[in-house]
N, C-alpha and C positions, 0 to 999 in steps of 0.2 A: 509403526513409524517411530524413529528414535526421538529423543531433544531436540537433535543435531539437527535432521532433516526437517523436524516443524517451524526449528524458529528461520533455516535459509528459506523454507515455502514462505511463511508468513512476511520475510524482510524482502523476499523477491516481489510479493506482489506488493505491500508497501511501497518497495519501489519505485514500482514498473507505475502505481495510479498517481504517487507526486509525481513523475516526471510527465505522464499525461495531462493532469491538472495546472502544471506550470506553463508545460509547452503547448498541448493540443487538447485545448478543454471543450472541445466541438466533438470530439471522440469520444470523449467521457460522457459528454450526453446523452450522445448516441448508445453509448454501451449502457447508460441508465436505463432510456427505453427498451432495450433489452432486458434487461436483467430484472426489472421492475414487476414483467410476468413471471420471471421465475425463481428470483431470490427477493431482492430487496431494493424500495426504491431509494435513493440520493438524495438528501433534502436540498432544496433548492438556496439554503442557507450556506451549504455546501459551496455553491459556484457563489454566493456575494464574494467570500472570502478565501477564493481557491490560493491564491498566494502562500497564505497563513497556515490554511490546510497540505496543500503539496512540499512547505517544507518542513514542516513537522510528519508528514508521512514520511518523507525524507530521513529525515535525521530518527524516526520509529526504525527504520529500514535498516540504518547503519548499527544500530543497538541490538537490532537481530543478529544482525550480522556479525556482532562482536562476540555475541554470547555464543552464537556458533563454536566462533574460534577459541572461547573461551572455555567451554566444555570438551572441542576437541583433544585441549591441551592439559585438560585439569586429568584426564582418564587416561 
C-alpha cells in the first residue's frame, strides 16, 4: 500500500465517523457495540463531546486528504 492510498483510507474513514458523530450518533453507538468484540471500544467521553470530536475528525480528514494530493504532485 503506497503513502497515497494510506492517508485517502485513513481521511475516508476520518470522514465518514465525523460526519456520523455530527449527524447520526445512534449509528456510531451501535457500530461501538459492534466493534467493541472485535477491535476496540469508544470511550463514552467520546459521545459527551461528539461535536468537538466529529469536527476535528473532520478537518484530520481534510489534512489526509491534502497530503494525498500533495504527494501526488510532489512525484
Amino acid at each position: 500500500m503506497s503513502l497515497v492510498s494510506f492517508c485517502i483510507l485513513i481521511g475516508a474513514i476520518a470522514f465518514a465517523l465525523g460526519f456520523l458523530l455530527l449527524l447520526a450518533p445512534d449509528s456510531v453507538r451501535k457500530l461501538n457495540e459492534l466493534s467493541a468484540k472485535m477491535i476496540a471500544k469508544i470511550d463514552t467521553l467520546t459521545f459527551s463531546y461528539r461535536i468537538g470530536f466529529g469536527v476535528s475528525l473532520i478537518i484530520a480528514a481534510l489534512f489526509m486528504f491534502f497530503m494525498a494530493y500533495y504527494f501526488t504532485k510532489r512525484h
